[in-house]
Backbone as CSV, one residue per row, in Angstrom:
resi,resn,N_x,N_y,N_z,CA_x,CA_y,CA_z,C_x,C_y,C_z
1,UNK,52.208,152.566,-195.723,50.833,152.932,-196.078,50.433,154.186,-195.305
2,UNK,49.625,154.952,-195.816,49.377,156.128,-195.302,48.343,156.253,-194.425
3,UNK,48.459,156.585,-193.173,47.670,157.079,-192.045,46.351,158.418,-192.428
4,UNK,45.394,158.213,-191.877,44.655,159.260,-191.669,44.748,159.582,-190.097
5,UNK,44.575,161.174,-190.183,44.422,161.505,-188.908,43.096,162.390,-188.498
6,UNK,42.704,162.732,-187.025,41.566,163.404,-187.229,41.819,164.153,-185.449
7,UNK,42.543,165.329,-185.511,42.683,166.069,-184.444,44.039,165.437,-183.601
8,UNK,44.812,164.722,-184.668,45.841,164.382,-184.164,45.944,162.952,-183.550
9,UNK,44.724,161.970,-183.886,44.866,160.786,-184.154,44.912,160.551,-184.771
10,UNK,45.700,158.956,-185.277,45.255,157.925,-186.146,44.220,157.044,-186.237
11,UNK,43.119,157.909,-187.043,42.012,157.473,-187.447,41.406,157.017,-188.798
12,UNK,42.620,155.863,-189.298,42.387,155.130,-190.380,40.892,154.177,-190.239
13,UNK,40.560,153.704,-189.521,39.356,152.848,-189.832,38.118,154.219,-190.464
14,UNK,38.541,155.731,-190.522,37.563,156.266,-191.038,37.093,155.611,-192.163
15,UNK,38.537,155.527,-193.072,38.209,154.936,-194.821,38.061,153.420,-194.992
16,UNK,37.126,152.896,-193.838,37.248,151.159,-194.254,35.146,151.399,-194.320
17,UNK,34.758,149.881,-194.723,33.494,149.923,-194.714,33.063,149.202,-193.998
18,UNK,31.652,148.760,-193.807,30.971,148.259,-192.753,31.903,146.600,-192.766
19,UNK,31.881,146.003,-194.045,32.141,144.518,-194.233,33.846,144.538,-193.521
20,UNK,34.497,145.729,-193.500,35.978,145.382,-193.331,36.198,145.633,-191.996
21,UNK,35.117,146.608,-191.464,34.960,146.850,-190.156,34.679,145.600,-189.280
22,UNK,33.724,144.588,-189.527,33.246,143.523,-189.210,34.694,142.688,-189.426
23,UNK,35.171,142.251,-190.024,36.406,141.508,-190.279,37.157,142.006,-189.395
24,UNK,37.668,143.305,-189.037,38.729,143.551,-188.183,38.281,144.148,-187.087
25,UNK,36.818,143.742,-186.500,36.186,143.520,-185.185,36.662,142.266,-184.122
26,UNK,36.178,140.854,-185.301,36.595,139.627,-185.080,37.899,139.822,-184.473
27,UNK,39.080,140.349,-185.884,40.268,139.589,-185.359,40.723,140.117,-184.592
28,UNK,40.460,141.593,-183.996,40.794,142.725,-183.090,39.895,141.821,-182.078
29,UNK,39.008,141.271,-181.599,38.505,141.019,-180.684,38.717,139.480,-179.872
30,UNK,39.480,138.855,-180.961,40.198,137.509,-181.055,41.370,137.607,-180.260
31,UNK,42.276,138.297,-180.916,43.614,138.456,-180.890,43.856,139.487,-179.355
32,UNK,43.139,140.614,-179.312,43.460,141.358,-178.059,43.010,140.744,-176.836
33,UNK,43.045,139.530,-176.553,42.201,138.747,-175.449,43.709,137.251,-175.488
34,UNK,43.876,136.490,-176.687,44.782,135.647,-176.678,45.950,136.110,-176.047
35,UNK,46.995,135.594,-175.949,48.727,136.234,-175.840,49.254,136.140,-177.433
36,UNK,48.572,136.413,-178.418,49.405,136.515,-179.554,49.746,138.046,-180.121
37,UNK,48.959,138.931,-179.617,49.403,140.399,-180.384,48.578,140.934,-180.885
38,UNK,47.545,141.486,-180.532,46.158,142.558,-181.506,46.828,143.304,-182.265
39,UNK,48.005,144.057,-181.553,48.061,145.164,-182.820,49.042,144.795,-184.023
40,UNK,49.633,143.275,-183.704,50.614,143.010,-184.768,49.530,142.386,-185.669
41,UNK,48.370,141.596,-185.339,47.242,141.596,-186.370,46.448,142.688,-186.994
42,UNK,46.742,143.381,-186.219,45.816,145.147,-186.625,46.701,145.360,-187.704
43,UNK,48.089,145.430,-187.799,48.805,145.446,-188.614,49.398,144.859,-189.905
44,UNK,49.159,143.598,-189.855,49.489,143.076,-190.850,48.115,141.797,-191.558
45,UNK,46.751,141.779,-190.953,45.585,141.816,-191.568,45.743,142.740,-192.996
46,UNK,45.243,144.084,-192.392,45.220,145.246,-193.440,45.865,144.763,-194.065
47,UNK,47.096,144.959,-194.724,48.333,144.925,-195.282,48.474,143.901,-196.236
48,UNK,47.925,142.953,-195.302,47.997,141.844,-196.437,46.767,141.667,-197.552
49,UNK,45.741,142.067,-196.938,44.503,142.375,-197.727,44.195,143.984,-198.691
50,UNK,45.461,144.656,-198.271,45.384,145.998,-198.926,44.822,146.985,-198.874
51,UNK,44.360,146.837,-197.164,43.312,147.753,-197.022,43.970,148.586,-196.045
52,UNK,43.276,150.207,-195.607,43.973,151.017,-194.674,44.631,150.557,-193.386
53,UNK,45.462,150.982,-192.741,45.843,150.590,-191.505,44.290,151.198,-190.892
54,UNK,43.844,150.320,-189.799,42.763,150.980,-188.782,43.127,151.896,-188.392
55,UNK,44.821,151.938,-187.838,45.051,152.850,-186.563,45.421,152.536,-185.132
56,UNK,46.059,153.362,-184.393,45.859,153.219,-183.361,44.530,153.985,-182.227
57,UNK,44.016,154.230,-182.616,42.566,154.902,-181.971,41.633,153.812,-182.223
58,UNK,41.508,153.031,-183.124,40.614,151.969,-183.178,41.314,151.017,-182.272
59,UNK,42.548,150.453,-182.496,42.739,149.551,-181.413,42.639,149.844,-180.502
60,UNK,42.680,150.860,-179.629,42.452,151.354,-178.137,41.334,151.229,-177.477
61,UNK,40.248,152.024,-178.534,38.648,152.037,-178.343,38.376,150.437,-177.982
62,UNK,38.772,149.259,-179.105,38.545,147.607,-179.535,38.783,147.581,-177.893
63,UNK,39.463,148.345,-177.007,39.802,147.165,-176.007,38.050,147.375,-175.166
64,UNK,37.834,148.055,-175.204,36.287,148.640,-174.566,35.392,147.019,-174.565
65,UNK,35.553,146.695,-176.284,35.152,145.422,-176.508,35.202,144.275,-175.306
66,UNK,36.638,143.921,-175.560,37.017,143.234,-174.614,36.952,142.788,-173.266
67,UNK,36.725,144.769,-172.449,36.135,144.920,-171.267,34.954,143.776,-171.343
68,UNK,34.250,144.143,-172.161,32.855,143.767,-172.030,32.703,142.486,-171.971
69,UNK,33.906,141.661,-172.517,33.660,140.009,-172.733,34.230,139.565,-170.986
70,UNK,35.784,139.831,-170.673,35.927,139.947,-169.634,34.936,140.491,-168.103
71,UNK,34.009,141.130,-168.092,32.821,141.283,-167.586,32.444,140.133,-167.323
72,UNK,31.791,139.758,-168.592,31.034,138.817,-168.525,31.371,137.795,-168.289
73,UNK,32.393,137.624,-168.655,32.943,135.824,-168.509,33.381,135.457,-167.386
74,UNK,33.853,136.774,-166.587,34.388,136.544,-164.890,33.393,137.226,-164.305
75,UNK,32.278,136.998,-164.135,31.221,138.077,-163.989,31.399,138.165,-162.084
76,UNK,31.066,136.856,-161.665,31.510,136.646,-160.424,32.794,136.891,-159.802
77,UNK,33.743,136.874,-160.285,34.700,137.570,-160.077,34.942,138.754,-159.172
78,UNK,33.491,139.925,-160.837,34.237,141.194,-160.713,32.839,141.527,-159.394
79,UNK,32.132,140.934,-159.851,30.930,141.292,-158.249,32.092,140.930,-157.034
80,UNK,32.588,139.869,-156.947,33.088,139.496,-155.300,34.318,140.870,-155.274
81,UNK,34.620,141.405,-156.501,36.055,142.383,-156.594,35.011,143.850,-156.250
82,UNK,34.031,143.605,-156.689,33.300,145.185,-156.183,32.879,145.127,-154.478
83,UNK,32.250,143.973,-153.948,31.983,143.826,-152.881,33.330,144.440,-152.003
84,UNK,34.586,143.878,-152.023,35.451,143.454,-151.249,35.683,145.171,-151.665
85,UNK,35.905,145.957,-152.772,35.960,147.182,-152.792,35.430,148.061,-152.072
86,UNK,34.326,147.893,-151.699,32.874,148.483,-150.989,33.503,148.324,-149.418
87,UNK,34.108,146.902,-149.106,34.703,147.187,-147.560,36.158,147.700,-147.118
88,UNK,36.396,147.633,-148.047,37.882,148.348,-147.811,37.718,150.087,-147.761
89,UNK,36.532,150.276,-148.573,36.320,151.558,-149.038,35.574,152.208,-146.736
90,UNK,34.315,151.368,-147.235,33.274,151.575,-146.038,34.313,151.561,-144.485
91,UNK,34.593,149.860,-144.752,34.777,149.194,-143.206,36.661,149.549,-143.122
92,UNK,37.367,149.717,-144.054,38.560,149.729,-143.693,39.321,148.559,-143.806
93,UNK,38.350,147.176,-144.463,39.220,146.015,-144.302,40.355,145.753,-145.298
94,UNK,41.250,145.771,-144.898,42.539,145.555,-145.581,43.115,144.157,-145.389
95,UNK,42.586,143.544,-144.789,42.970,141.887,-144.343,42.192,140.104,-145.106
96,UNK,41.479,140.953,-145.453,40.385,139.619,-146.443,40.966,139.114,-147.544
97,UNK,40.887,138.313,-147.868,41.260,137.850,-149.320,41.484,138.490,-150.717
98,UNK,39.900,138.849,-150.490,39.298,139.595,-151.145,39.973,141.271,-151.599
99,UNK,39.802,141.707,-150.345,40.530,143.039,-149.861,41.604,143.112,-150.545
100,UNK,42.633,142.042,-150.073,43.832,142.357,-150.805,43.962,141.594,-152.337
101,UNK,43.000,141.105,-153.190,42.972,141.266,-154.722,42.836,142.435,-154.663
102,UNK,41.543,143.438,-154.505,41.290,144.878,-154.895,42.563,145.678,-154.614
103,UNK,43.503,145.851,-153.192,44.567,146.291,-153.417,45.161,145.899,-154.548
104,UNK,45.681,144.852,-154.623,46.283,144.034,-155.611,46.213,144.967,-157.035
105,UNK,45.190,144.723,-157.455,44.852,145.026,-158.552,45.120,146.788,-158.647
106,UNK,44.664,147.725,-158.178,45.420,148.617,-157.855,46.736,148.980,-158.211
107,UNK,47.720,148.180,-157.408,48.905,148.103,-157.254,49.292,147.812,-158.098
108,UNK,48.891,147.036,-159.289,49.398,146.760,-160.612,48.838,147.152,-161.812
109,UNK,48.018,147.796,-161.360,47.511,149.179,-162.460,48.581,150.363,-162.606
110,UNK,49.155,151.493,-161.282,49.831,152.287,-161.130,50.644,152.235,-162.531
111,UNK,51.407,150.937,-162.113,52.452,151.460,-163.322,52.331,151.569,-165.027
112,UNK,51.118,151.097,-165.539,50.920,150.973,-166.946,49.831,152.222,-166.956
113,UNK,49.950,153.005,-166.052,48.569,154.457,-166.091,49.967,155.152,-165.656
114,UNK,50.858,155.291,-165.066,51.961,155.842,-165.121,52.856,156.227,-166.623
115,UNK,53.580,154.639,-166.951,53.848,154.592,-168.223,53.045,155.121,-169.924
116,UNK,51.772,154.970,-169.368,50.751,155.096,-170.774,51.001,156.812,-170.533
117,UNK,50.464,157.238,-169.437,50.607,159.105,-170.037,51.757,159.692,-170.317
118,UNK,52.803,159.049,-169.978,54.324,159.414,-170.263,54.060,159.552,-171.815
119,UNK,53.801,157.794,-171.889,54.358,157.507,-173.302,53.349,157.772,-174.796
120,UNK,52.149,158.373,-173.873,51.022,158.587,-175.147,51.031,159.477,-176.190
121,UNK,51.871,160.474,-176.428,52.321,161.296,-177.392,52.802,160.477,-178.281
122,UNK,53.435,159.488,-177.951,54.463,158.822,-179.953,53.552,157.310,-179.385
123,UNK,52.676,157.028,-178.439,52.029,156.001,-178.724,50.826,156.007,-179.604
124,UNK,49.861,156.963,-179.512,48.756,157.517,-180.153,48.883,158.385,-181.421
125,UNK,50.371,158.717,-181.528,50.486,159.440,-182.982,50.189,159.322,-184.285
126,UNK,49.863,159.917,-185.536,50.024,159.229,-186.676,51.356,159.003,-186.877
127,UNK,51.278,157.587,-187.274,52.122,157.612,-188.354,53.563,156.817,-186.744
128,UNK,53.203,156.656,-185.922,53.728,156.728,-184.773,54.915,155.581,-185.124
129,UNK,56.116,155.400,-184.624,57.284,154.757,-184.964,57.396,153.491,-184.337
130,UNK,56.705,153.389,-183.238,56.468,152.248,-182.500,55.221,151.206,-183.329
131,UNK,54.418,151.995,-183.997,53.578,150.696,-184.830,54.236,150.065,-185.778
132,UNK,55.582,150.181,-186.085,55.881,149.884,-187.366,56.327,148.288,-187.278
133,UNK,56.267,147.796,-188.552,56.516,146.174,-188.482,57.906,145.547,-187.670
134,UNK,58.881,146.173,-187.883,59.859,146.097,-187.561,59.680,146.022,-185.463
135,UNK,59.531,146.855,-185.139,59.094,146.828,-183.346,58.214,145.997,-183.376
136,UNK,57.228,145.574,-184.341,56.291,144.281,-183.647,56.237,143.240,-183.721
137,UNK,57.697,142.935,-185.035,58.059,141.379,-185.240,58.947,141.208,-184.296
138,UNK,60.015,141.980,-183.729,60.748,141.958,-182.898,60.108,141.860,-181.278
139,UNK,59.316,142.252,-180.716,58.316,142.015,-179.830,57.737,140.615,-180.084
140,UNK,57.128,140.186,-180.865,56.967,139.025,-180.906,57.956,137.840,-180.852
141,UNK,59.024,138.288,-181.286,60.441,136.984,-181.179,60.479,137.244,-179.311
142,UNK,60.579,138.093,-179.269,61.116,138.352,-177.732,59.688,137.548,-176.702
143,UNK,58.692,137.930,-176.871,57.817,137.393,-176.251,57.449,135.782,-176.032
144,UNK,57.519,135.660,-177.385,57.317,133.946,-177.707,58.921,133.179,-177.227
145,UNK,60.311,133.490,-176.990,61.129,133.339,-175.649,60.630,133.221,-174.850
146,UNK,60.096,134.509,-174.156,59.545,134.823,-172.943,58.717,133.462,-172.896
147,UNK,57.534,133.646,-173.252,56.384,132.802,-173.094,57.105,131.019,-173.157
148,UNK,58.141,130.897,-173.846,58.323,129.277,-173.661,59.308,129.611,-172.226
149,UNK,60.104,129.886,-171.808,61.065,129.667,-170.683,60.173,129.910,-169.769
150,UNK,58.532,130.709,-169.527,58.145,130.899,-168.714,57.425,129.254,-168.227
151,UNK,56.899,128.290,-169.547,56.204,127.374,-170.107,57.168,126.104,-169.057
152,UNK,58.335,126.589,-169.587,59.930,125.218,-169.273,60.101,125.400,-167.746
153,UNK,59.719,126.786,-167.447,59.748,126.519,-165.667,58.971,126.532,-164.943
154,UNK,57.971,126.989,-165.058,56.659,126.745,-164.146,56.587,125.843,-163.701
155,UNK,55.989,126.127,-162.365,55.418,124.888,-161.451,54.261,125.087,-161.569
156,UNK,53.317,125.547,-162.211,51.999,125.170,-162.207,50.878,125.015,-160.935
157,UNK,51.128,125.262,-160.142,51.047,124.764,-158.630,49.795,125.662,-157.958
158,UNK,49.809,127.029,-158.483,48.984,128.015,-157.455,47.297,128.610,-158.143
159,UNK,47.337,129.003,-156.952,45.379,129.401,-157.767,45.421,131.075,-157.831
160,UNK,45.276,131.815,-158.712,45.127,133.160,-158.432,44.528,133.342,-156.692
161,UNK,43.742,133.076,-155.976,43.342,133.659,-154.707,44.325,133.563,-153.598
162,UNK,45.959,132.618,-153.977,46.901,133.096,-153.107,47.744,133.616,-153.672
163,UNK,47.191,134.668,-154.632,48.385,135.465,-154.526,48.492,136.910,-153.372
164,UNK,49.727,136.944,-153.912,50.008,138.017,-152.646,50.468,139.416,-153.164
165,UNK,50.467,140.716,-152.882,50.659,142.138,-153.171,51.855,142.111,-154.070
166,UNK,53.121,141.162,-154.092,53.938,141.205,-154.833,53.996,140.411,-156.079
167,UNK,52.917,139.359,-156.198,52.803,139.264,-157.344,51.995,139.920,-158.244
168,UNK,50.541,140.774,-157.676,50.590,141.816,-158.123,51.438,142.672,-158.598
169,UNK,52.036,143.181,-157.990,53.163,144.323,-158.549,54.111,143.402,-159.740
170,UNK,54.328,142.418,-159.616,55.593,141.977,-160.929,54.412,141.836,-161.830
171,UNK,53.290,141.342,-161.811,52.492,141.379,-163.089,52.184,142.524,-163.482
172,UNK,52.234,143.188,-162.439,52.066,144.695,-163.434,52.901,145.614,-163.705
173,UNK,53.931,145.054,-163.409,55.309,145.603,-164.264,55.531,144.820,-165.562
174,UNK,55.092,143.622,-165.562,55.088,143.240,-166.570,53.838,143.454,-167.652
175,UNK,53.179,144.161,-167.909,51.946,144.844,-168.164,52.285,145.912,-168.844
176,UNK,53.081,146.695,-167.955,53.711,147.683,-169.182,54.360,147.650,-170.401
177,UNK,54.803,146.749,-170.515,55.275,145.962,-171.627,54.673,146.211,-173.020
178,UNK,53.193,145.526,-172.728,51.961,145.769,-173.786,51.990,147.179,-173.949
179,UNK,52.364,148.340,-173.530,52.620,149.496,-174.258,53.456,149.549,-175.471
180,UNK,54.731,148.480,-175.584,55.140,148.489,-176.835,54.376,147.793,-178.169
181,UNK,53.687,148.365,-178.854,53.218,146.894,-179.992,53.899,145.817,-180.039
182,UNK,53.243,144.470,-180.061,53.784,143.116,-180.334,53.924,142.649,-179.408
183,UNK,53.877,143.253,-178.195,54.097,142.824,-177.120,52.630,141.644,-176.200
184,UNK,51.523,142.404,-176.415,50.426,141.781,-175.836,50.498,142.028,-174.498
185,UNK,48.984,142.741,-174.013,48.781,142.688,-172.345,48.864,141.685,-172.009
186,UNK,47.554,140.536,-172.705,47.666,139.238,-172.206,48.732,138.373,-172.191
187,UNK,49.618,138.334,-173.117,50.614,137.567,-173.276,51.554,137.904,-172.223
188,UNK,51.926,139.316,-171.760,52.887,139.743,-170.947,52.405,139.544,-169.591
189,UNK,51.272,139.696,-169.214,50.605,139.061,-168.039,50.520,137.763,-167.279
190,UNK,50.512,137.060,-168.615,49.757,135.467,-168.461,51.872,135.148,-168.245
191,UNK,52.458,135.699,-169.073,53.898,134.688,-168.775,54.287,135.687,-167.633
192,UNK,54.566,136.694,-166.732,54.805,136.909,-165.567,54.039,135.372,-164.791
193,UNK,52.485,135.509,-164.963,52.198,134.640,-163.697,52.502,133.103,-164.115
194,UNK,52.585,132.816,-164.786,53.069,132.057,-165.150,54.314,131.048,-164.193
195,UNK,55.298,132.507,-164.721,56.536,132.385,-164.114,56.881,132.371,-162.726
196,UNK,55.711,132.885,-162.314,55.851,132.538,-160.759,54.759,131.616,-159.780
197,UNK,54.264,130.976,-160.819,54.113,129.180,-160.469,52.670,129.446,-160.228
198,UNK,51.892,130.112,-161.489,50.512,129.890,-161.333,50.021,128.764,-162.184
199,UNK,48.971,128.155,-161.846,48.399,127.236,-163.065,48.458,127.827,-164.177
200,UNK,47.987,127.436,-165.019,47.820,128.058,-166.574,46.410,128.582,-167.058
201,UNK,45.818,127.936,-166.448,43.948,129.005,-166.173,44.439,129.855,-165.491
202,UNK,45.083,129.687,-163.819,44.857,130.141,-162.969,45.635,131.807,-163.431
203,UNK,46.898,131.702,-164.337,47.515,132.711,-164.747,46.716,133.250,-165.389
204,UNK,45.710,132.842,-166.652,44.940,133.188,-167.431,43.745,134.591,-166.540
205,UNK,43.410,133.623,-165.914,42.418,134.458,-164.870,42.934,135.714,-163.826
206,UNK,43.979,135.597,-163.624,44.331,136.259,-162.639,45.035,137.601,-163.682
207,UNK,45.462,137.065,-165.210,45.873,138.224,-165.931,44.536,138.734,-166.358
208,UNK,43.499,138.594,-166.369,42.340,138.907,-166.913,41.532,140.070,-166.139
209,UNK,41.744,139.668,-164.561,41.447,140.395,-163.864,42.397,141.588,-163.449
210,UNK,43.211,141.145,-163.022,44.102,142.583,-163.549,44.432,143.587,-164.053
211,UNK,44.151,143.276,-165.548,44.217,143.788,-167.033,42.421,144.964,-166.500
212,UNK,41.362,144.475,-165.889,40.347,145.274,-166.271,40.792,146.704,-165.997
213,UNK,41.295,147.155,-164.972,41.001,148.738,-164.845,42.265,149.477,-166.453
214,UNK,43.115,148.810,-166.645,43.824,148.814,-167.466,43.070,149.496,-168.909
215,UNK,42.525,147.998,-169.166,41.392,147.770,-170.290,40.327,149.182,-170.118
216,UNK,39.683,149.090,-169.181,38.650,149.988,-169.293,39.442,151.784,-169.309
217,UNK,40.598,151.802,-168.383,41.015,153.812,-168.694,41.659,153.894,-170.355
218,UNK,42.374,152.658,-170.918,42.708,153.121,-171.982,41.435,153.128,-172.870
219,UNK,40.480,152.092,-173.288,39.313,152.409,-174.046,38.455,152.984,-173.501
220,UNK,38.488,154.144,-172.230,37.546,155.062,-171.777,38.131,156.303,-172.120
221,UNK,39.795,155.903,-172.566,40.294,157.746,-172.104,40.446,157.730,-174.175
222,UNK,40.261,156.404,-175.187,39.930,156.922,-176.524,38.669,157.391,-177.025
223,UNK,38.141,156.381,-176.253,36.452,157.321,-176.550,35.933,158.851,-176.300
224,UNK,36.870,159.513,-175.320,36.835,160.421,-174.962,37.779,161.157,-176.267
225,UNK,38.872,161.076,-176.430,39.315,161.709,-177.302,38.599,161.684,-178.855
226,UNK,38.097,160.258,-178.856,37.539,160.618,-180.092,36.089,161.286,-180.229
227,UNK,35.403,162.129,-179.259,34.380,162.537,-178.864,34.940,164.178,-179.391
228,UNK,36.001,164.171,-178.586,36.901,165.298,-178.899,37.047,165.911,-180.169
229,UNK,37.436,164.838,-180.932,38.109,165.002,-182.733,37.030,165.156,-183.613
230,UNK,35.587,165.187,-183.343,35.177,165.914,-184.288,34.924,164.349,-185.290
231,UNK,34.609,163.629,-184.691,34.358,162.316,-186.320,32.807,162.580,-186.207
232,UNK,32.321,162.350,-187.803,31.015,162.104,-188.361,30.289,161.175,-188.212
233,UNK,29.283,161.096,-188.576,28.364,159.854,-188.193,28.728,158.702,-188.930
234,UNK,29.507,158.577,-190.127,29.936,157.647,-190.596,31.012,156.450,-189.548
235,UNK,31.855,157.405,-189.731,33.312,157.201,-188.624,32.348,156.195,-187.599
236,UNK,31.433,156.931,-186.753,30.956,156.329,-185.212,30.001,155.072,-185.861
237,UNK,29.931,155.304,-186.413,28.456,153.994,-187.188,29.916,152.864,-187.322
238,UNK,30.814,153.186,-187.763,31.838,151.691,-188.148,32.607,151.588,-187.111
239,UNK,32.708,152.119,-186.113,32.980,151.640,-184.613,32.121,150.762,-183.899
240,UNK,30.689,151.621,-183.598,29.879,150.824,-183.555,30.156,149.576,-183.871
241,UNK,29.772,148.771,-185.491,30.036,147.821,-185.796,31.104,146.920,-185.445
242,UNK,33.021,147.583,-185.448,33.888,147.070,-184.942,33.655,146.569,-183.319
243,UNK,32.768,147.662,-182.252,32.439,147.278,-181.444,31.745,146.093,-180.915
244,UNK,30.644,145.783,-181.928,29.661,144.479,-181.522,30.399,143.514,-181.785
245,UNK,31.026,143.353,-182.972,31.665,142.136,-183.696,33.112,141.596,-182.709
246,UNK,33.886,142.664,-182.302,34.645,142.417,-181.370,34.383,142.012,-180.162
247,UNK,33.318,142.412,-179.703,32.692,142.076,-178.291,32.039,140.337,-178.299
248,UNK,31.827,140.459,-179.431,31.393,138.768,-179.341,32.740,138.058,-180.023
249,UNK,33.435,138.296,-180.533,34.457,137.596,-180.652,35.618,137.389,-179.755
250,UNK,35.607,138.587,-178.500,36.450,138.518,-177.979,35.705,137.305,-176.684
251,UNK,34.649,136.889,-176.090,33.826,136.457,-175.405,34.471,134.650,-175.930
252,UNK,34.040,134.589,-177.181,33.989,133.620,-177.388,35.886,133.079,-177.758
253,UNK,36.902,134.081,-177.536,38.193,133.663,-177.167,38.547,133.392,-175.958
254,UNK,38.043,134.624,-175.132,38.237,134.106,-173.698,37.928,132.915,-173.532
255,UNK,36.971,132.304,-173.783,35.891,131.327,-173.477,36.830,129.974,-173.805
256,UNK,37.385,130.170,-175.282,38.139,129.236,-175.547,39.594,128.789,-174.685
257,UNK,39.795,130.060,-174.701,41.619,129.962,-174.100,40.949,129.778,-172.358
258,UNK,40.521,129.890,-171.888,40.246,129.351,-170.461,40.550,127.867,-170.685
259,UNK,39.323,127.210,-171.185,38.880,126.148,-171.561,40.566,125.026,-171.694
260,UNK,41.114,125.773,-172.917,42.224,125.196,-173.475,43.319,125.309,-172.375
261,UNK,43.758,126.186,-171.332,43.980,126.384,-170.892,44.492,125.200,-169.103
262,UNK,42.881,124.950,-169.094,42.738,123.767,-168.149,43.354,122.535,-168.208
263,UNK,43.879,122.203,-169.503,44.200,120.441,-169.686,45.744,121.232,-170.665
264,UNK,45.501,122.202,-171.189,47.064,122.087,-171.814,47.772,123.356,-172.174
265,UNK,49.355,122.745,-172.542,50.124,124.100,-172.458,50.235,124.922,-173.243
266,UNK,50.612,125.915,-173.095,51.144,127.292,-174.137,51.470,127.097,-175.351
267,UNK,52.489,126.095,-175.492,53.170,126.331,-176.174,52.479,126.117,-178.070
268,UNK,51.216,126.110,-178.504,50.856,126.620,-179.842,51.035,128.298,-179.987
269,UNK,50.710,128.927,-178.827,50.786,130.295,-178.430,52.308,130.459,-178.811
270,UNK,53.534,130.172,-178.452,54.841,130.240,-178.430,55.236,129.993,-180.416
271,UNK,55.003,129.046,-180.260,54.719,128.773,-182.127,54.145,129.682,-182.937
272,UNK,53.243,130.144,-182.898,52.610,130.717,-183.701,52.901,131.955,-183.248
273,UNK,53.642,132.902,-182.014,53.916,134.372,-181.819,55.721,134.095,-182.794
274,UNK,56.182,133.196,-182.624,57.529,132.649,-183.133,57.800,133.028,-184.328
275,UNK,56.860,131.958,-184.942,56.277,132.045,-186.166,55.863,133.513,-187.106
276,UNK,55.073,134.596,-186.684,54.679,136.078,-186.488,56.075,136.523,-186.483
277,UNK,56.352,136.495,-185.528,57.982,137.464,-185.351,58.683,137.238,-186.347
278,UNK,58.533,135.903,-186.722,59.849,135.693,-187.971,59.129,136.343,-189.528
279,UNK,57.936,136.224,-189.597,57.398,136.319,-190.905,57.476,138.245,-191.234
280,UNK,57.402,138.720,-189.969,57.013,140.518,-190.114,58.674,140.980,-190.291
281,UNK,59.248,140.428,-189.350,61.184,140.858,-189.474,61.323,140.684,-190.970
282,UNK,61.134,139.524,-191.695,61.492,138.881,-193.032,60.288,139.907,-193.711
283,UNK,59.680,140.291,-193.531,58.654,141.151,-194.411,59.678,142.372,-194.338
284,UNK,60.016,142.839,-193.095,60.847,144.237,-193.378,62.031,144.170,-194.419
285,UNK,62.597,143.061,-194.015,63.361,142.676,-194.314,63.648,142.614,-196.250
286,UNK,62.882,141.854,-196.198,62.721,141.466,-197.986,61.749,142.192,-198.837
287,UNK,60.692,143.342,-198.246,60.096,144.696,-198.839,58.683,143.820,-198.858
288,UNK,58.393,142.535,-198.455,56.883,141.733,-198.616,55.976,142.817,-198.495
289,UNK,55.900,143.901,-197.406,54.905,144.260,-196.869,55.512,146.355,-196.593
């Protein structure tokens, strides 16, 4: 299907309308928060309904959304994460709990703000080779592995507030990941901590917080570009919209997958990314899509 571009993005959600915008707010705001894959739904939504690809400039911006649910839903969180910022910054403390999440978090940002400017030329492209069905059904087989062996060994045992600088750093090596489509931040996050014996909230939360500075430079550094490109008032009016609709949909996923999270395991997540991987390969495969 054919891409629009606009200054050298892919800026397909230009040609969608308010009602389709709203539809792929939801599932963009659903899906980029779960461990199942936003952009393999960004992808094969459209497709199946016959409508433009959004793009990759809309999914980027969508994560802005997300910020906003994450905000809110760890609100306390990100206050005790600004405080503890404020003394490391002021007082020098490098020894608090606290202190060392904000390192933490840091430390596992580097490498996916490393990787993303490398790789943002054929990530942000039209028409870009990495969105294609084929890399995101295959990402999904690989992940939904990932995600059950992470499921089969866990000890379950720890609370995000002991973690320590190095599990920072493996979660955010594993973070980069979500640069390939199909892959999922959350999903690649949540099975690192996982794997190294966090609860299953507690992974949830601790990938959540992580993920913000992430979340916020990539949907701060599209808004900027698309400020850049010259879109019309049309274009920004159906962002807008993708914006609200995502922002409350993504709120009310978090909300859920915490929740679900507390009493039980992954593994519908593992099924249903399984499931995805096999249906998009067999779509390449047999011309479905």
């Amino acid at each position: 299907m054919a891409t629009a571009c606009s200054a050298g993005l892919d800026t397909g959600f230009a040609a969608l309308d308010v009602g389709k915008m709203i539809v792929l707010g939801v599932v963009q705001g659903v899906t980029e928060l779960l461990p199942i894959s936003s952009t393999a739904h960004m992808r094969v939504v459209p497709a199946l309904l016959g409508w433009p690809d959004p793009g990759s400039a809309f999914s980027a911006l969508m994560q802005l959304a997300a910020l906003g649910a994450i905000l809110s839903y760890f609100r306390r969180d990100v206050a005790e994460l600004i405080s503890a910022a404020a003394s490391v910054v002021v007082r020098r403390d490098l020894k608090s709990p606290g202190s060392r999440a904000v390192i933490g978090i840091v430390l596992a940002t580097a490498p996916i703000v490393v990787a993303g400017v490398a790789l943002a030329p054929v990530l942000n492209a039209c028409g870009s080779p990495l969105r294609s069905l084929w890399v995101i059904g295959a990402s999904c087989l690989v992940m939904a592995a990932l995600l059950a062996f992470a499921e089969i060994r866990a000890r379950h045992v720890r609370n995000a507030d002991e973690a320590t600088l190095r599990d920072y750093a493996l979660v955010g090596l594993a973070q980069v990941g979500a640069l390939i489509p199909g892959v999922s931040r959350s999903g690649s996050t949540l099975t690192a901590a996982l794997g190294l014996g966090f609860k299953r909230a507690e992974a949830a939360r601790l990938s959540f917080l992580i993920g913000l500075p992430a979340i916020a430079l990539a949907g701060g550094k599209e808004a900027f570009e698309l400020l850049r490109a010259g879109l019309d008032a049309h274009a920004w009016m159906l962002l807008f919209v993708g914006l609200i609709s995502g922002a409350l949909a993504s709120f009310v996923a978090i909300w859920g997958l915490m929740r679900y999270l507390e009493h039980l395991p992954s593994w519908p997540f593992v099924v249903y990314r399984g499931a995805l991987g096999v249906f998009l390969v067999g779509a390449v495969l047999f011309h479905w899509l």
